[in-house]
TIMARVEX-175390 format. One record per residue (C-alpha): chain; y, x negated, z negated. Coordinates in Angstrom, 2 decimals, decimal comma. Example, Ala and Ser with C-alpha at 12.3 -4.5 7.8 and 13.67 -1.06 7.14 Angstrom:
BEGIN
+-----+---------+---------+---------+
: mol :      c2 :      c1 :      c3 :
+-----+---------+---------+---------+
:   A :   -4,50 :  -12,30 :   -7,80 :
:   A :   -1,06 :  -13,67 :   -7,14 :
+-----+---------+---------+---------+
//
This chain:
BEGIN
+-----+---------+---------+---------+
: mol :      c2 :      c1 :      c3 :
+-----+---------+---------+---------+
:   A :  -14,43 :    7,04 :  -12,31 :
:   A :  -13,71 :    7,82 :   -8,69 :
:   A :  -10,53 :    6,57 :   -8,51 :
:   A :  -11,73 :    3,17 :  -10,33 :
:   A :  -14,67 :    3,21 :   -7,49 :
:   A :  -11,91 :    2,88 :   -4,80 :
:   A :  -10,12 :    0,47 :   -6,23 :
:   A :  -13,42 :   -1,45 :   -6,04 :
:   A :  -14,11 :   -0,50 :   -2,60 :
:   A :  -10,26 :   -1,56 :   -1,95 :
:   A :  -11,35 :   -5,03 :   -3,21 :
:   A :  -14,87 :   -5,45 :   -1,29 :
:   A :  -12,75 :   -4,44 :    2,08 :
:   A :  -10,25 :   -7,17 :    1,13 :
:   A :  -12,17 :   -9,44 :   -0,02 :
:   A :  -14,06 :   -9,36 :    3,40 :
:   A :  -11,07 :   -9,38 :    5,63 :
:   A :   -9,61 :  -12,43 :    3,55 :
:   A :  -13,12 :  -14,01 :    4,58 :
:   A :  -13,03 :  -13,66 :    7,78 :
:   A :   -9,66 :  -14,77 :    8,14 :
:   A :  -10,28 :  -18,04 :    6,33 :
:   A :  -13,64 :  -19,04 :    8,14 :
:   A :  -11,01 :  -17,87 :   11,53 :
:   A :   -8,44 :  -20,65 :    9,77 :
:   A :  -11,20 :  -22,96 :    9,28 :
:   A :  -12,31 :  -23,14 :   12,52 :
:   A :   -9,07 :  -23,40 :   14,10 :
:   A :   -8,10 :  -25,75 :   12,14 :
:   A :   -7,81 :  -29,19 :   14,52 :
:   A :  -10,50 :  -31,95 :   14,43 :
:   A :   -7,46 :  -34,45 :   12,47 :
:   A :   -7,49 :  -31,91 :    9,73 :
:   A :  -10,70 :  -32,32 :    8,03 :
:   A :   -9,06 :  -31,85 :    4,18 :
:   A :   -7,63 :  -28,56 :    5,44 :
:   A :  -10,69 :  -27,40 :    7,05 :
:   A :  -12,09 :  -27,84 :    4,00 :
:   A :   -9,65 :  -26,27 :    2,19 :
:   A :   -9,78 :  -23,27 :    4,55 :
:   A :  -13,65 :  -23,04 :    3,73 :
:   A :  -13,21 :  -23,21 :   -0,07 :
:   A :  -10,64 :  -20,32 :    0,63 :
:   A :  -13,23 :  -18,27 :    2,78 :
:   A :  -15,88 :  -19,01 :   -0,27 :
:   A :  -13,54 :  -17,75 :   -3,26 :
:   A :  -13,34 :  -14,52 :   -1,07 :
:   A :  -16,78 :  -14,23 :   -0,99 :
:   A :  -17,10 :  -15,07 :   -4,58 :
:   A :  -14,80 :  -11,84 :   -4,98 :
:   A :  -16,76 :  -10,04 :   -2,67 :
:   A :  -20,04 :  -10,45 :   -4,31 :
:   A :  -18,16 :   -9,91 :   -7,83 :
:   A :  -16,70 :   -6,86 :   -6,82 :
:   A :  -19,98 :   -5,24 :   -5,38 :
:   A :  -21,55 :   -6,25 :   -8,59 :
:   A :  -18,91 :   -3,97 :  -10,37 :
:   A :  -18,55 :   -1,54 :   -7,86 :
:   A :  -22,76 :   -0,78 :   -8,36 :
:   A :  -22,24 :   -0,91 :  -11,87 :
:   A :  -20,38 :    2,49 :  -11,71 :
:   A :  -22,42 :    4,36 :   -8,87 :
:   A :  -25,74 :    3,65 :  -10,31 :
:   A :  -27,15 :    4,13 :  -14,00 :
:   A :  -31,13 :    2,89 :  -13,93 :
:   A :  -31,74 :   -0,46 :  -15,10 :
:   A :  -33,05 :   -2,39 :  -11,92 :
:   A :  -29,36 :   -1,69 :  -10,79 :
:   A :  -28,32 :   -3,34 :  -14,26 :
:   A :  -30,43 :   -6,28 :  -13,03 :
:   A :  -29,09 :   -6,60 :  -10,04 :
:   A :  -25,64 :   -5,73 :  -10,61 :
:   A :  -25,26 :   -8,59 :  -13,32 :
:   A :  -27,12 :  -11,12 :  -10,77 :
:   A :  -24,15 :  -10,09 :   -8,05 :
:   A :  -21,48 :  -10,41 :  -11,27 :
:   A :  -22,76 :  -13,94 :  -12,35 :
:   A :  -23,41 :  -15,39 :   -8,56 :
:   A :  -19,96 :  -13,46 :   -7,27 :
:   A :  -17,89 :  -15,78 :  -10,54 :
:   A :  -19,84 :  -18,84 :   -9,56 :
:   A :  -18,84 :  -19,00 :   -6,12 :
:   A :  -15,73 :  -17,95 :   -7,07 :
:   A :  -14,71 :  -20,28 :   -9,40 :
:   A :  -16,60 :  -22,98 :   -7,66 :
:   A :  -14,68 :  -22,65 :   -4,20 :
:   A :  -11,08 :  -21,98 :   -6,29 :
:   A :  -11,41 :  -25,26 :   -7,75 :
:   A :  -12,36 :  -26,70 :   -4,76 :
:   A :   -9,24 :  -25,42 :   -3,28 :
:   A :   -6,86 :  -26,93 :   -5,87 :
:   A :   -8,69 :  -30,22 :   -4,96 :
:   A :   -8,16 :  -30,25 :   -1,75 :
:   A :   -4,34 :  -28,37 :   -1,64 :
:   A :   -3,34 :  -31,71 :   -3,03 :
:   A :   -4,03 :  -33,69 :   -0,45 :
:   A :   -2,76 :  -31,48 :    1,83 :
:   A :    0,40 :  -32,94 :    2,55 :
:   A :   -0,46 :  -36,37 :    2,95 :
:   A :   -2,87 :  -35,70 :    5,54 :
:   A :   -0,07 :  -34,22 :    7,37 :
:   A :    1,82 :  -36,95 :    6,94 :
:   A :   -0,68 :  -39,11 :    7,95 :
:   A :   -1,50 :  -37,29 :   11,70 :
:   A :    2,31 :  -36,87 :   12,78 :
:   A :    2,17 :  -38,46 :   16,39 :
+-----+---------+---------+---------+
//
């Protein structure tokens, strides 16, 4: 269980630093760019889709009462949400991508 516990904490520290790194992308990202910002953003929201899912887990095996069963499955359910919300998102927009580039060569 411990080891399992910092493979979760691995995740929640990754997850976090791949955040921050998008949202840094995102804003970064040149005002002739808005598909990438975007698809920086939808990046930086499936990482905190992960985030939230891998809290949800990670209290799952620290805590045994049941308001942290609650809780836990509302950070689980939210965390795949976001998740899968923002990864499709990012498929939409990775797409386009390339023709936007296309489209701003000066």
């Amino acid at each position: 269980m411990n080891v399992l516990n910092l493979i979760f904490v691995f995740f929640i520290i990754a997850s976090g630093v791949f955040y921050l790194y998008f949202k840094t992308r995102q804003f970064r990202t040149r005002y002739v760019f808005p598909i990438r910002k975007k698809m920086y953003a939808s990046m930086a929201g499936s990482s905190l889709g992960g985030l939230l899912l891998f809290f949800g887990l990670n209290q799952l095996l620290l805590f045994k009462d049941v308001a942290t069963y609650v809780i836990a499955a509302v950070f689980i359910l939210l965390g795949a949400f976001v998740l899968i919300f923002n990864y499709r998102a990012y498929k939409h927009y990775r797409r386009f991508v390339d023709e936007e580039t296309t489209l701003n060569e000066d």
